[in-house]
N, C-alpha and C positions, 0 to 999 in steps of 0.2 A: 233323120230328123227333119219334121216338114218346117220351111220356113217361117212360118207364124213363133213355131217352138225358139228358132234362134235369134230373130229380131228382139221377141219379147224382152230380153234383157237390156238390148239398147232400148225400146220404146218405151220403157215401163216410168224412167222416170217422168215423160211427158203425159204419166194419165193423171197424174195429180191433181194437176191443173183446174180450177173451177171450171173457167168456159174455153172450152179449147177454141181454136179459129177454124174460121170455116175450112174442109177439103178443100184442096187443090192438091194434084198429082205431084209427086217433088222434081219432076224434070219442068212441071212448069215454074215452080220456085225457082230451082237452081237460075233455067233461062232469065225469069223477069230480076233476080241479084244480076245477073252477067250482063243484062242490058242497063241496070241502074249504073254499072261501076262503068258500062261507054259510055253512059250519055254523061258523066263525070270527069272521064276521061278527054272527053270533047271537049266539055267548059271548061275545061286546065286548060288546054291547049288553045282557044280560041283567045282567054282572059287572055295567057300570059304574050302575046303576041303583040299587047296593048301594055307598054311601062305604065300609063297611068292606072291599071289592071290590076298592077304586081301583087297589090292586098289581098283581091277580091282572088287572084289564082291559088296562094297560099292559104284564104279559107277554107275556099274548097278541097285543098289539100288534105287539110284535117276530119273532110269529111268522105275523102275518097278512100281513107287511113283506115278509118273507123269501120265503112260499109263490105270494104275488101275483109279486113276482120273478124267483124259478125259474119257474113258468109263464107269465110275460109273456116271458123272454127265449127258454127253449125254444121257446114257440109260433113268436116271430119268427124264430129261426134254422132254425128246420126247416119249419117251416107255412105263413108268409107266405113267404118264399122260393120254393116251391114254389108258392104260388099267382101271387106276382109273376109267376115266368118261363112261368105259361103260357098259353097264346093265347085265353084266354075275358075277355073286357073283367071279368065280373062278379066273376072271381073276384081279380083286379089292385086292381080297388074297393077289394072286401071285407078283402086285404091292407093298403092304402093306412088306409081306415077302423078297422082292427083296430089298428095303431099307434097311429094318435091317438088311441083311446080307452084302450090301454096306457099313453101318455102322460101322460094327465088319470088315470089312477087309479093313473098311482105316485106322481103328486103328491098325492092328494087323500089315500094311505094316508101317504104319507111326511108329511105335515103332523101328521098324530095321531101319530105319535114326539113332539113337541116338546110336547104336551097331555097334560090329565092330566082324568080325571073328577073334576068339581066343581061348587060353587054358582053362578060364572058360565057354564054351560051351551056354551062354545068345544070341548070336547070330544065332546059331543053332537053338535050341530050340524056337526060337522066328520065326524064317525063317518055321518051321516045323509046328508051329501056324497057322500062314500066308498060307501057300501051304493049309494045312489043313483046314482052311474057303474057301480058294478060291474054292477047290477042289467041297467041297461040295455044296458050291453056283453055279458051275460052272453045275454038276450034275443035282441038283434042276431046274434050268432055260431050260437048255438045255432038259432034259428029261419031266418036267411038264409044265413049262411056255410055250416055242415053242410049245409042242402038241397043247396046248389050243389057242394061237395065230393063229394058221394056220386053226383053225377049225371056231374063232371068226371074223377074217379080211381075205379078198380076197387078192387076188395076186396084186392088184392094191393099195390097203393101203399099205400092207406091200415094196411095191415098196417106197411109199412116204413117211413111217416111215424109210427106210434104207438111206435114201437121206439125209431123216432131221437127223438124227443118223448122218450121216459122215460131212454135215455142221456144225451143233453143236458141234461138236472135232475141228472141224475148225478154229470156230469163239473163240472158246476157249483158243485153241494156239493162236491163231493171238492178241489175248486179254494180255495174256501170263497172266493167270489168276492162282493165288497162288495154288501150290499142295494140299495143306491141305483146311479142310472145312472151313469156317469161324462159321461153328455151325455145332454142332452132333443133330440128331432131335429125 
């Protein structure tokens, strides 16, 4: 079965769409969410280093919450999908692998909701968690995932995995679908 045949079932919901957004390749997607959630990562970290800050750290919390979110579940409904159903063991891995590091950093971001920057350092410490799974999820994907992707899908899939990747954040917002998972898997 060629791959247009098997993506089509995940892509199909995103042709509905009145005006889709422009192409872009979804390794460039994926990248420019993974540089949105450091440069987010940073302003926690910079804010919370300042007590008179502590507010403006925990806004941004809720939006570091939010972004890690949209892009964990996009990725999964469009990206690992398509990687699951197709016939290369590495890219099934890297699917399988990509979850569970989803997993561990929406728990590790969802634990700073309930923290606040302070003198017992639990905020800190837990932000430095957080950086720290994204970090190396961010690493993993970007350095092993993308190789494999760009050797397994043509310029033309990954054209329409980036489309559906940016509708699916979309329709998610538009949804205004709860930050948190409704199940850890």
């Amino acid at each position: 079965m060629h791959i247009r045949e098997r993506m089509t079932p995940v892509l199909l919901p995103f042709t509905r769409l009145a005006s889709p957004p422009p192409a872009a390749d979804v390794l460039d997607v994926l990248a420019a969410d993974h540089d949105e959630i450091a440069v987010l990562f940073t302003a926690i970290e910079e804010l919370a280093r300042d007590a008179s800050r502590a507010a403006d750290a925990r806004s941004l919390v809720a939006t570091l919450v939010s972004a890690v979110s949209l892009h964990d579940r996009a990725e999964e409904r469009v990206v690992y999908t398509a990687c699951a159903d197709y016939p290369v063991t590495d890219l099934r891995e890297h699917a399988r692998a990509g979850r569970r590091d989803h997993d561990a950093l929406g728990k590790a971001v969802g634990a700073l909701e309930s923290l606040a920057p302070g003198l017992d350092g639990s905020f800190e410490a837990a932000l430095r968690t957080a950086r720290t799974v994204f970090d190396r999820h961010r690493e993993e994907e970007e350095d092993e995932l993308f190789t494999t992707m760009e050797l397994a899908f043509g310029p033309d899939e990954r054209l329409a995995m980036g489309r559906a990747v940016v509708m699916e954040k979309e329709r998610l917002r538009a949804e205004s679908v709860p930050i948190r998972r409704a199940s850890i898997r």
